[in-house]
Steps between C-alpha positions, in 0.01 A plus 500: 500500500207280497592308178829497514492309841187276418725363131786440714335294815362260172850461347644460862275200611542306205890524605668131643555529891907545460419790225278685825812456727726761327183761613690751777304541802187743539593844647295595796309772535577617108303828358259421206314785359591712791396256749663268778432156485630285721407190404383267157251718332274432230443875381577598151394152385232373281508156629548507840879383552656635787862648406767667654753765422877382522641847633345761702355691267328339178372847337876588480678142389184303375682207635226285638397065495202280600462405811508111593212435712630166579835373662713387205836335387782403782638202564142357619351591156247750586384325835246701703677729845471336812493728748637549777819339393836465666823684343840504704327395833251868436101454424334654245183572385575684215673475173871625540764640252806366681752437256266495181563789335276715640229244379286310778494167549336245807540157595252205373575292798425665861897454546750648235809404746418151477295482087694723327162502234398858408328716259453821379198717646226623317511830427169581651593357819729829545488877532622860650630433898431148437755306780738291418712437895397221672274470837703624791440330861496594790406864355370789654213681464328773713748437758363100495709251405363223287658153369212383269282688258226726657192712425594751721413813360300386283131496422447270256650224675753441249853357634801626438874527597739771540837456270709740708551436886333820589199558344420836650863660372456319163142451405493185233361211524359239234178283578536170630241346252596150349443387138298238598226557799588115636511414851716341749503153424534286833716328535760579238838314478858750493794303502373221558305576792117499577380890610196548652480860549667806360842495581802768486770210436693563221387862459793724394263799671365338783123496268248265678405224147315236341522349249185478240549135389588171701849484432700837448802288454366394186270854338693746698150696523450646836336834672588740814286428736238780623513578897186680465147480309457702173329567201169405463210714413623603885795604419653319769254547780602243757293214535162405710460171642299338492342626202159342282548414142262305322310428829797359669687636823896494375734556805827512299599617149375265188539475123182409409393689215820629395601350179890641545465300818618764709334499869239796606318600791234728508546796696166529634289218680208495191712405198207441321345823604794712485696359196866622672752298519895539473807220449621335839860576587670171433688477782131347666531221284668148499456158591558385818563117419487293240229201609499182439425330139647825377207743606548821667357684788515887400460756780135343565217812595599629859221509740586932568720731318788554638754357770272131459666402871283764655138330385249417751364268260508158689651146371243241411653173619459215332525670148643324160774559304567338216259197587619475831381574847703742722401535877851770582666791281714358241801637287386299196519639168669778631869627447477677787556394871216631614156261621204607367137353477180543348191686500263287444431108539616453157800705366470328137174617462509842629881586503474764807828429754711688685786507701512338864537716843550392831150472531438283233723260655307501768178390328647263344668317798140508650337326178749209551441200695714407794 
């Protein structure tokens, strides 16, 4: 077996693209020598090309081809997957086999409904119980019912989504891992409109989203947006605030560090001690307000975790903003209603705030003149 399979894979790869497309599907698991493999294997090769049997049982039929290990041919011309991608309204994070065939395919844009660009999946992407339904939300599982992604269950912190309504009757679910570990990029433009948060409109099933680039309108790459932390050499420990890293005090999540960009907190207070740290749910994220001369004021460092209206932290009045001098809580730079004020006597500089009370207002009356 051992020859025969490494003199074929060198014929095969010399073979034009089109010439590769008239390969059937691998067979998953298929026997070879006796054993079930369920994926690409590499065994019974001298060169280390991973093959696959094209019917269940290669030591009866010898029927076998290389396997692609990367995304080939359709009308995108071999584009990399995006994942996930949208296909009649339905997310996926997996390659699917919907009217292919029996051979998988994915989208190269994050939205198949409105691209129509595809390719064929590497072989190696696929295997035995390997999913091919789509995320189904709400869904149930251990009598909870959940309408985003979730570690639940899980100890590795890994997300993932159920893709039948009741998870407990029918246990299968896929991973809600994108192809690209990008973050919410805020703001983001969808149809024509500025989002500064993850948002459920136009969401087919009700998924919370962002989308990865500026202007979704234009890449169609987006994300589902995680309501919890996760992964992380954590596994998805929640987060401590406010936590040390690099000899700083951090009171909020922050991508420093991470070259996919993705924000982290660490989960104990010594980051630099400890080393833990997981992903922050995204749903903490956003901009508040655009500012003027096109900066942005991004959820600034609260002065306590938590419910920020509850801090006992007193208002410094005067304090500047921006250059200018502030004697009473403001609402500028904010999208929100809501006053707030800051921390210290210069909020450039240090960048501590937090949101007015009652009491506040009270100060702040007192530090006016009559």
């Amino acid at each position: 077996m051992a020859f025969p399979v490494a003199v074929l894979l060198y014929t095969w790869v010399f073979l034009p693209l089109a010439a590769s497309e008239v390969f059937p599907p691998c067979v998953f698991p298929f026997i070879f020598e006796g054993t079930s493999y369920s994926k690409c294997t590499t065994n019974g090769t001298k060169d280390n090309q991973p093959w696959c049997a094209i019917t269940s049982n290669y030591d009866k039929d010898h029927q076998w081809k290389p396997c692609t290990i990367t995304d080939y041919g359709g009308n995108s011309g071999g584009h990399p997957c995006v994942f996930p991608f949208i296909y009649l309204r339905h997310t996926y994070y997996t390659c699917i086999n919907k009217l292919s065939q029996g051979r998988f395919w994915c989208s190269t844009t994050g939205n198949y409904d409105k691209n129509r660009k595809w390719s064929y999946c590497a072989d190696t992407r696929l295997g035995e119980n390997y999913p091919t339904r789509a995320c189904v939300f709400p869904f149930t599982y251990e009598n909870k019912l959940y309408s985003s992604c979730t570690t639940a269950g899980r100890s590795d912190g890994r997300l993932w989504c159920s893709v039948f309504k009741n998870y407990d009757m029918n246990p299968s679910g896929a991973f809600c891992e994108p192809s690209e570990q990008a973050p919410c990029n805020f703001p983001f433009i969808y149809k024509n409109k500025s989002y500064s948060s993850c948002t459920k409109e136009g969401s087919f099933d009700g998924q919370l989203w962002c989308a990865t680039t500026p202007n979704y309108d234009k890449h169609s790459r987006w994300k589902a947006c995680a309501t919890e932390e996760y992964g992380g050499n954590s596994n998805g420990a929640p987060c401590f605030f406010p936590f040390i890293f690099k000899n700083q005090s951090y009171e909020n999540c922050t991508n420093e560090g991470e070259k996919s960009g993705r924000y982290w907190c660490a989960t104990t207070r010594h980051y630099d001690v400890d080393l833990k740290f997981s992903y922050c749910a995204d749903t903490k994220l956003g901009i508040l307000e655009p500012l003027e001369e096109g900066r942005l004021l991004t959820q600034p460092p609260l002065a306590v975790p938590g419910n920020n209206t509850d801090s006992k932290e007193q208002c410094v009045f005067p304090f500047i903003y921006k250059g200018k001098s502030y004697s009473t809580c403001t609402k500028d730079g904010l999208f929100s209603w809501k006053l707030w004020c800051s921390l210290t006597a210069n909020y450039d500089t240090n960048r501590m705030w937090k949101y007015c009370n009652p009491s506040d207002l009270q100060n702040q009356n007192s530090t006016q003149p009559y």
